[in-house]
C-alpha positions, 0 to 999 in steps of 0.5 A, a space after each residue: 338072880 339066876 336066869 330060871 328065877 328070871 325066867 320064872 318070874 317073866 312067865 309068871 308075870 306073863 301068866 298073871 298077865 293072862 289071868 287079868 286078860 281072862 278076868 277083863 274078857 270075862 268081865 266084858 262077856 258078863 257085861 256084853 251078855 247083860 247087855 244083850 239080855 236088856 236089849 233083848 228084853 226091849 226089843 221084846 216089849 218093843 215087838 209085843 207094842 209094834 206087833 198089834 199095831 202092824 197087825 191093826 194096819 195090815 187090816 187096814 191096809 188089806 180093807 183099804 185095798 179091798 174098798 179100792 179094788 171094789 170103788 175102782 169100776 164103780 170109779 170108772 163108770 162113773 167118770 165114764 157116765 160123766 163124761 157121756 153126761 157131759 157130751 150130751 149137755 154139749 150137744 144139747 147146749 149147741 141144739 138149744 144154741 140153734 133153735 134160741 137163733 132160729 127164734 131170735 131170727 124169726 122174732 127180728 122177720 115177725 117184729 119187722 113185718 109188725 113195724 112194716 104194718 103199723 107204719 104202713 097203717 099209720 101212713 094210711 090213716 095219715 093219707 085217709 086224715 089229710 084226704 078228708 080234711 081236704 075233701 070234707 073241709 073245703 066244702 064246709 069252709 065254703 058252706 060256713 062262709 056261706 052261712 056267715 054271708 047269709 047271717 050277716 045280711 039277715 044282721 044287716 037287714 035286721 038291722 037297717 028297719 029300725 032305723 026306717 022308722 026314727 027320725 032321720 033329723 035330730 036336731 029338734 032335740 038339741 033346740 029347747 028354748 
């Protein structure tokens, strides 16, 4: 074998070579380009499922942000009249505080001034109690002893004027013969 023919089959099998270099790079292409082409086709039926959800939640998010922005004074305000509200009661709850002392305050003066009273009153009429059982009692002791002397001497008398009149001797009695 000669050298051309050698040389001929080393480019021919160098073409063959490329020939399956061009048919495997083609067959890559067709299958890449198939590829893509399915991928594409999900990621179209993927955009046309997302899309309406993206849609419906910028709305969403647009109304959200909306409601948020129109509450957000309301919000303020609010939380400021609370808190105004809230000092008011504090200021209240102290007042109310001072006058529920001042009456309690009172309350001990005018309970202690009524024990004052009636315990003075009571030893008043204790003193009054104990000066006529004194006053009034003696003479009437005196009176009912009185009365109890004369009784007793009008008994006595009563008494002594029957036996005037019996017998002063007994003794005829007990002599029966």
């Amino acid at each position: 074998m000669d050298h051309e023919t050698i040389e001929l089959a080393c480019i021919g099998v160098g073409a063959l070579a490329l020939l399956i270099q061009a048919l495997v790079l083609l067959a890559i292409y067709a299958g890449i380009s198939k590829a893509t082409k399915s991928i594409k086709e999900e990621i179209d039926d993927l955009r046309s499922s997302v899309t309406p959800i993206l849609a419906t939640t910028r709305e969403l998010a647009e109304t959200t942000r909306q409601v948020v922005v129109r509450l957000t004074p309301k919000v303020e305000q609010t939380v400021t009249d609370v808190a105004e509200l809230t000092r008011g009661l504090r200021a209240q709850a102290a007042e109310v505080e001072a006058v529920t002392e001042e009456i309690l305050g009172r309350v001990r003066k005018q309970t202690s001034r009524i024990d004052a009273m009636c315990s003075g009153t009571l030893d008043a009429v204790d003193k009054a109690s104990t000066f006529v059982t004194e006053t009034v009692g003696k003479p009437v002791r005196q009176l009912s002893g009185l009365l109890a002397s004369v009784r007793a001497i009008v008994e006595s008398l009563r008494a002594s004027a029957p036996s005037n009149r019996e017998p002063r001797f007994h003794d005829d009695k007990d002599m029966f013969v």
